[in-house]
Backbone and ligand atoms as CSV (ligand in chain L), in Angstrom:
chain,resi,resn,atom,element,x,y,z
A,1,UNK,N,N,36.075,-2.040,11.298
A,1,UNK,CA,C,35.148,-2.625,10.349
A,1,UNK,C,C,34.815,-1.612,9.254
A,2,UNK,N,N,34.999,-2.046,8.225
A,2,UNK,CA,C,34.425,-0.964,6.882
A,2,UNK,C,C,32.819,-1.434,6.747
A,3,UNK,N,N,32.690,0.439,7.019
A,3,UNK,CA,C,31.600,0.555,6.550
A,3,UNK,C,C,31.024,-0.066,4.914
A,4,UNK,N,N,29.368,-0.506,5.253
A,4,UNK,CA,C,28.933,-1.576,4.392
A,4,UNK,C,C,28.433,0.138,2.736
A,5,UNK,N,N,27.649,-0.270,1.925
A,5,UNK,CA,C,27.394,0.383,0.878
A,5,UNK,C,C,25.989,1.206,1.571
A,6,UNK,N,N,25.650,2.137,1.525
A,6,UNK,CA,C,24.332,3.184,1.784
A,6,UNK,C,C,25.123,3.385,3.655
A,7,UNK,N,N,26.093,2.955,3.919
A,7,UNK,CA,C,25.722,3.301,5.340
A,7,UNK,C,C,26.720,4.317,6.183
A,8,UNK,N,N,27.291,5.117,6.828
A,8,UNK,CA,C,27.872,6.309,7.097
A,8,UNK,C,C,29.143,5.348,7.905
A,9,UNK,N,N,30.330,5.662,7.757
A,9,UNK,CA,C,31.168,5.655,8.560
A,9,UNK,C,C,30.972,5.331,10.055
A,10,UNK,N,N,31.638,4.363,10.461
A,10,UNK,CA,C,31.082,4.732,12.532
A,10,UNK,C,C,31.959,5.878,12.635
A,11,UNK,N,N,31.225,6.413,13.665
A,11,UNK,CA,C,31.802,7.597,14.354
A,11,UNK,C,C,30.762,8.727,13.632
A,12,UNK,N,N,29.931,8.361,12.649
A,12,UNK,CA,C,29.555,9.887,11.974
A,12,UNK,C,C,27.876,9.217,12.306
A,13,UNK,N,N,27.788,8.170,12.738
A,13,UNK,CA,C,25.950,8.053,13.325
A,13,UNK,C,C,25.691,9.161,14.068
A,14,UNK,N,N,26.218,9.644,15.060
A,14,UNK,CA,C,25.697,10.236,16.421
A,14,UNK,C,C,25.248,11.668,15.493
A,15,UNK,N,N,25.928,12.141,14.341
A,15,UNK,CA,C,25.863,13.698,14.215
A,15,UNK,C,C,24.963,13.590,13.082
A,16,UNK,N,N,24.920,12.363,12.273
A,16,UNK,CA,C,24.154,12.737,10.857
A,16,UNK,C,C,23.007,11.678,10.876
A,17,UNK,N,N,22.859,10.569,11.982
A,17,UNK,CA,C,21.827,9.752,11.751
A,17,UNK,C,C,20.553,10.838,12.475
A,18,UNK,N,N,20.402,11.636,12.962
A,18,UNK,CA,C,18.830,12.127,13.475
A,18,UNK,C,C,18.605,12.540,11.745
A,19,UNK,N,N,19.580,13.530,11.081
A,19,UNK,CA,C,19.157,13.958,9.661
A,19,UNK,C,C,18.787,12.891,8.680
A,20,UNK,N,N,19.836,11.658,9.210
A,20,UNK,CA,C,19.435,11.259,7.881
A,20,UNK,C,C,17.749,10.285,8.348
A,21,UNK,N,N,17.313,10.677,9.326
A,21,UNK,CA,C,16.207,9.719,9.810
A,21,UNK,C,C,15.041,10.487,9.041
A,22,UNK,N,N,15.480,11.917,9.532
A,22,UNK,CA,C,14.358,12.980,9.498
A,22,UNK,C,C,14.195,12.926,7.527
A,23,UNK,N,N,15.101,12.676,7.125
A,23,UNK,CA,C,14.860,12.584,5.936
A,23,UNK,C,C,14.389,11.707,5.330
A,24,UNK,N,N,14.146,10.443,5.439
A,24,UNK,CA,C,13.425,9.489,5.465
A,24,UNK,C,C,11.655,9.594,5.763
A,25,UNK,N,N,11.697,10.323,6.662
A,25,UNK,CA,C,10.055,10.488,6.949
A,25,UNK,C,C,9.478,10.775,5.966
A,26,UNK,N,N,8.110,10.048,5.925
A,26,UNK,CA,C,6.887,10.147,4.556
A,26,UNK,C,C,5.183,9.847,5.019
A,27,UNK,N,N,5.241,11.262,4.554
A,27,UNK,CA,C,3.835,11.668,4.755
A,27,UNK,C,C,2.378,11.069,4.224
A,28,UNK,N,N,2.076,9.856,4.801
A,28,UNK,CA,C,0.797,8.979,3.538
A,28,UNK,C,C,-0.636,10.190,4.045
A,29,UNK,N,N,-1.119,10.057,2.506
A,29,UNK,CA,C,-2.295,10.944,2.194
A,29,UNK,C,C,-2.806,9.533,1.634
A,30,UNK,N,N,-4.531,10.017,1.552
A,30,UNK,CA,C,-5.152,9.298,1.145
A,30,UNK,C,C,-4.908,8.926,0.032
A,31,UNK,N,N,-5.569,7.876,-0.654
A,31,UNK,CA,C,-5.002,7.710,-2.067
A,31,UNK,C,C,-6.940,7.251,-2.635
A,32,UNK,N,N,-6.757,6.699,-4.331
A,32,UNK,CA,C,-7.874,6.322,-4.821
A,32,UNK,C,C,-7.355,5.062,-4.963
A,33,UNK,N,N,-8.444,4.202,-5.407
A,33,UNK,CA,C,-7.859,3.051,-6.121
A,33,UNK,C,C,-8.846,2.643,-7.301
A,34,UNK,N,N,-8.663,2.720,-7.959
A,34,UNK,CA,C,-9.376,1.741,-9.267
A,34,UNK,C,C,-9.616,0.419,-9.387
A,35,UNK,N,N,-10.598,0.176,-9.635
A,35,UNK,CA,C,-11.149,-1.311,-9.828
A,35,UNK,C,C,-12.285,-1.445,-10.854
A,36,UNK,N,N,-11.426,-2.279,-11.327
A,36,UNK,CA,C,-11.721,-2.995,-13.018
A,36,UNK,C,C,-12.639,-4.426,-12.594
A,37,UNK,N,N,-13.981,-3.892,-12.332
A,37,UNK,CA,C,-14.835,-5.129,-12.231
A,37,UNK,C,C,-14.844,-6.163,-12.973
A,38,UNK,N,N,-14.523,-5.921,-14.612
A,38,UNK,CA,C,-14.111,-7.086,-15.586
A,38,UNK,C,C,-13.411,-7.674,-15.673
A,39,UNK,N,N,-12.281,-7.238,-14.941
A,39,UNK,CA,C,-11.564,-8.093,-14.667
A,39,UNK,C,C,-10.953,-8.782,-13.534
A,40,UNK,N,N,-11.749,-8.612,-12.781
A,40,UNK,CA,C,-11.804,-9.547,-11.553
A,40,UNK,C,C,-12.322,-10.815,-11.358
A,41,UNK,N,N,-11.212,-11.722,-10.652
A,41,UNK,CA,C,-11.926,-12.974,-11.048
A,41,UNK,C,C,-12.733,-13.722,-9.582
A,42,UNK,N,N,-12.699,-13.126,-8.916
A,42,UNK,CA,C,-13.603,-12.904,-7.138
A,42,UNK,C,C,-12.564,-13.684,-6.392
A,43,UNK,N,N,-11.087,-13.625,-6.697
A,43,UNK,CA,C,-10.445,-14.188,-5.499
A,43,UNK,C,C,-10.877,-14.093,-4.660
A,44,UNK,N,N,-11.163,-12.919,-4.083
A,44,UNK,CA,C,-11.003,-12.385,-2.918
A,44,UNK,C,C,-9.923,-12.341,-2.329
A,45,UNK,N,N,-8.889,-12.462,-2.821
A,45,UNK,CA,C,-7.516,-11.348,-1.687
A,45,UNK,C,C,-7.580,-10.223,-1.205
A,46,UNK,N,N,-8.284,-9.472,-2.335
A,46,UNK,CA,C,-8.181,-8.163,-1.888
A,46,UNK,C,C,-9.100,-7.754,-0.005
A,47,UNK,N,N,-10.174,-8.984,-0.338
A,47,UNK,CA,C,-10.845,-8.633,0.891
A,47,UNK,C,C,-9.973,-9.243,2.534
A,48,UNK,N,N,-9.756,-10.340,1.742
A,48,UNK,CA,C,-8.393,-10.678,3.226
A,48,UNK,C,C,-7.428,-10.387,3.306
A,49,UNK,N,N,-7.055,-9.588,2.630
A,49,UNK,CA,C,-5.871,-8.499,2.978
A,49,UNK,C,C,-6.397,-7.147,3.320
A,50,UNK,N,N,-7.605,-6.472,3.021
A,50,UNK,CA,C,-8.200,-5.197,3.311
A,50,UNK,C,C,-9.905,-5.192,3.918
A,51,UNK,N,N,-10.271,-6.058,4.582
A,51,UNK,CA,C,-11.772,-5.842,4.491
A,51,UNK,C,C,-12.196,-4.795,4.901
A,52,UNK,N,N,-11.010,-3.732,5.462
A,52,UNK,CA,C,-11.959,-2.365,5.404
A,52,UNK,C,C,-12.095,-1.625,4.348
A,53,UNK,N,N,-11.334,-2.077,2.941
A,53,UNK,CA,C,-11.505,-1.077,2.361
A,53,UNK,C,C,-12.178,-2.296,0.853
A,54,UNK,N,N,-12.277,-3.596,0.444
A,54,UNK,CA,C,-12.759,-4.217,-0.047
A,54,UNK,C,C,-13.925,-4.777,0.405
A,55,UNK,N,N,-14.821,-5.370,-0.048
A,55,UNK,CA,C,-15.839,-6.357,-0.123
A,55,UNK,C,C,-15.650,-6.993,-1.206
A,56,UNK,N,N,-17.134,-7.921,-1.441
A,56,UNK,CA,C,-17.493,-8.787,-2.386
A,56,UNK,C,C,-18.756,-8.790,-2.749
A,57,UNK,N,N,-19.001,-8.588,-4.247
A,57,UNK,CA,C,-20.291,-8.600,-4.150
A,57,UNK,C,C,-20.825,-10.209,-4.108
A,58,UNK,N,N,-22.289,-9.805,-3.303
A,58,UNK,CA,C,-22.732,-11.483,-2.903
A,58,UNK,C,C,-23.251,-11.780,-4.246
A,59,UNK,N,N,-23.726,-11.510,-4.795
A,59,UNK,CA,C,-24.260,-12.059,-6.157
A,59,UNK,C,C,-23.123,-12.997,-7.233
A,60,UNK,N,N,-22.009,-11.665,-7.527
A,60,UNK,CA,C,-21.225,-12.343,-8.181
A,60,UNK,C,C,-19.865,-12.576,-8.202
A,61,UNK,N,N,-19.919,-12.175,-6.542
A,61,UNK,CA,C,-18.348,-12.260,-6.170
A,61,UNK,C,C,-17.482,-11.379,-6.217
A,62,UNK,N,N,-17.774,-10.239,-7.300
A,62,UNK,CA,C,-16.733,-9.666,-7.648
A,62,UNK,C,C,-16.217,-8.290,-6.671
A,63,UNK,N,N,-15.174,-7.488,-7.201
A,63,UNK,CA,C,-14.699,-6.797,-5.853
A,63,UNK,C,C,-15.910,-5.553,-5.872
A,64,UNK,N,N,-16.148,-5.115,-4.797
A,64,UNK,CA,C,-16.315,-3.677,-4.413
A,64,UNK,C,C,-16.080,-2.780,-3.919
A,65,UNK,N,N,-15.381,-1.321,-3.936
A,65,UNK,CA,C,-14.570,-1.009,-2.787
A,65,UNK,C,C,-15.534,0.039,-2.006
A,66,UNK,N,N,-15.409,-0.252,-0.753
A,66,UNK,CA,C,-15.726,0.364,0.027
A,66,UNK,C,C,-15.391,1.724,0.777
A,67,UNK,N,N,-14.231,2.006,0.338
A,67,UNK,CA,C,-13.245,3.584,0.824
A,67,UNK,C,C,-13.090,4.049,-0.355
A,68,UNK,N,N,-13.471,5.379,-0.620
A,68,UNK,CA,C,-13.307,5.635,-1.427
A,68,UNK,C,C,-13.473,7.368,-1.672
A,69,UNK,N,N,-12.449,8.134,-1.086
A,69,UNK,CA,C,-10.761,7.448,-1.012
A,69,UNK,C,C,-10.334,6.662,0.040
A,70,UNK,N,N,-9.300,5.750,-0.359
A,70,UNK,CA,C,-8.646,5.543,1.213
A,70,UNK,C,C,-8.330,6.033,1.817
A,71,UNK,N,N,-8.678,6.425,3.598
A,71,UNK,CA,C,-8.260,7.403,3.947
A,71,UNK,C,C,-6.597,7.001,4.372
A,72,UNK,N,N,-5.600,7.859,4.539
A,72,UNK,CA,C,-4.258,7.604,5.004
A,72,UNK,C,C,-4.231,6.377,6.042
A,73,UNK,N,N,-4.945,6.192,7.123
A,73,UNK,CA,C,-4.755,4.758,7.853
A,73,UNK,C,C,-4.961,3.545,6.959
A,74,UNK,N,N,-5.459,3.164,6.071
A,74,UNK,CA,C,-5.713,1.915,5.098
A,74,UNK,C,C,-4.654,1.708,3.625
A,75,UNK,N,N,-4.005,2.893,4.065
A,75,UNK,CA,C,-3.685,3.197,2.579
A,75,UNK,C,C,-2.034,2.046,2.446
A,76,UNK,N,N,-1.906,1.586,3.490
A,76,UNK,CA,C,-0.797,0.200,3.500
A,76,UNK,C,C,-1.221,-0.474,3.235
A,77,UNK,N,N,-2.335,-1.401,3.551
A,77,UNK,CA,C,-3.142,-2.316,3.201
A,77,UNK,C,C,-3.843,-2.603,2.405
A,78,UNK,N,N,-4.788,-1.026,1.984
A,78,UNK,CA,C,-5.078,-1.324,0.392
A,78,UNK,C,C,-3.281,-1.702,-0.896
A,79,UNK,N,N,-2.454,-0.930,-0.266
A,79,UNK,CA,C,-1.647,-1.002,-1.122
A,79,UNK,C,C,-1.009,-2.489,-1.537
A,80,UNK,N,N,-1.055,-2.985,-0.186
A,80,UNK,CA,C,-0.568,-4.924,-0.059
A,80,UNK,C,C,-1.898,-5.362,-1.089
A,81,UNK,N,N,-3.198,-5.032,-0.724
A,81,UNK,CA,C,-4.339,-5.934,-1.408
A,81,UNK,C,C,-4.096,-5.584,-2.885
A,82,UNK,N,N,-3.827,-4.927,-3.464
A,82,UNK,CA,C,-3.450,-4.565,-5.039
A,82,UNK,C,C,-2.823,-5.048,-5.422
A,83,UNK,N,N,-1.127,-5.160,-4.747
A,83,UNK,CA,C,-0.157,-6.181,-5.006
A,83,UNK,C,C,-0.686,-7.535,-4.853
A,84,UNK,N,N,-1.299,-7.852,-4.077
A,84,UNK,CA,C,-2.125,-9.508,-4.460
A,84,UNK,C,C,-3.007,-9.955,-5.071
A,85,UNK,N,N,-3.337,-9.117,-5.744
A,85,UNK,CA,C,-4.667,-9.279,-6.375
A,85,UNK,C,C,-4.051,-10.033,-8.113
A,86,UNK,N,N,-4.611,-11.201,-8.266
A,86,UNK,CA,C,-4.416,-12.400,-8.950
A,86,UNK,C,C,-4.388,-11.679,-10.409
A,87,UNK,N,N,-5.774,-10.885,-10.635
A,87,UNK,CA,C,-6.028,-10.435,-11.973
A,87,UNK,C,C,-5.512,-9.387,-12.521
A,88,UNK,N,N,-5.037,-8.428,-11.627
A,88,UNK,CA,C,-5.000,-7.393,-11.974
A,88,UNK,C,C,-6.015,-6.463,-12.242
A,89,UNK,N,N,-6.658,-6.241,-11.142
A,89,UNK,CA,C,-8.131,-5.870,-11.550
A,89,UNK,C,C,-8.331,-4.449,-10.543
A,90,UNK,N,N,-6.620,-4.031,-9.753
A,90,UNK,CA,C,-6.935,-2.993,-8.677
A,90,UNK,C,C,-5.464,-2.336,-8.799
A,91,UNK,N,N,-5.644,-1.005,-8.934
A,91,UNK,CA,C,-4.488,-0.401,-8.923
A,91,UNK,C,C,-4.574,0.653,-8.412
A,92,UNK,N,N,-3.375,1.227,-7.220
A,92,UNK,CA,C,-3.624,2.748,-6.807
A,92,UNK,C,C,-3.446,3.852,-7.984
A,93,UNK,N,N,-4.468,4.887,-7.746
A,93,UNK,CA,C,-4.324,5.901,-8.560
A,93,UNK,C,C,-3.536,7.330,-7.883
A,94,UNK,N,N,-2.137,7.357,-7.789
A,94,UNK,CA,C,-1.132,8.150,-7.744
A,94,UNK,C,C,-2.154,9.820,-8.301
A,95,UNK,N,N,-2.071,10.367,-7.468
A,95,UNK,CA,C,-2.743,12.364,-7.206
A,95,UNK,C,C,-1.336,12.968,-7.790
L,1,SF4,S1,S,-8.162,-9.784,-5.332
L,1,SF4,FE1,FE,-8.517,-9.027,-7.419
L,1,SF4,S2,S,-9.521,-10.720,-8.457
L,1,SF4,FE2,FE,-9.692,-11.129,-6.271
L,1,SF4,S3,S,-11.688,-10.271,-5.654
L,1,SF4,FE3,FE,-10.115,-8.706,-5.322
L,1,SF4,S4,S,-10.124,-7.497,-7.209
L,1,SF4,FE4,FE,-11.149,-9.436,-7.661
């Protein structure tokens, strides 16, 4: 069988797949996130995709974040709640 495109020859897994694993590994650090209260329109995705690191304010709906920074355990989930967020109103801020 020929090997497919990104993938090693058989016969060469056993000696180069631990490296090429180890190379793959990635270290999540906390991150920030920004939120643009004006422009939020109170979906709320962000909170059902993250309620540990979103709320809502009760008054007017809009987002509030609660981590701040995210610490490294949330920092997948804030990252999904940004990508869903309708308005564009949340973006990670890259250190
Ligand atoms: S998902 Fe976006 S628009 Fe919806 S509440 Fe969160 S920040 Fe606001």
């Amino acid at each position: 069988m020929r090997a497919g495109r990104g993938h090693p020859p058989e016969g060469e897994l056993a000696g180069d797949g631990r490296r090429d694993a180890a190379r793959h590994l990635v270290t999540v650090t906390a991150v920030r996130v920004g939120v643009d209260r004006e422009r939020c329109c109170s979906a709320g995705m962000c909170v059902l995709t993250a309620p540990e690191v979103f709320d809502q304010d009760e008054v007017d709906g809009r987002v509030m974040l609660l981590l701040d920074p995210v610490p490294a355990e949330r920092v997948a989930e804030a990252r999904e709640a940004v990508s869903f967020c309708p308005s564009g109103a949340l973006r990670v801020v890259e250190s």
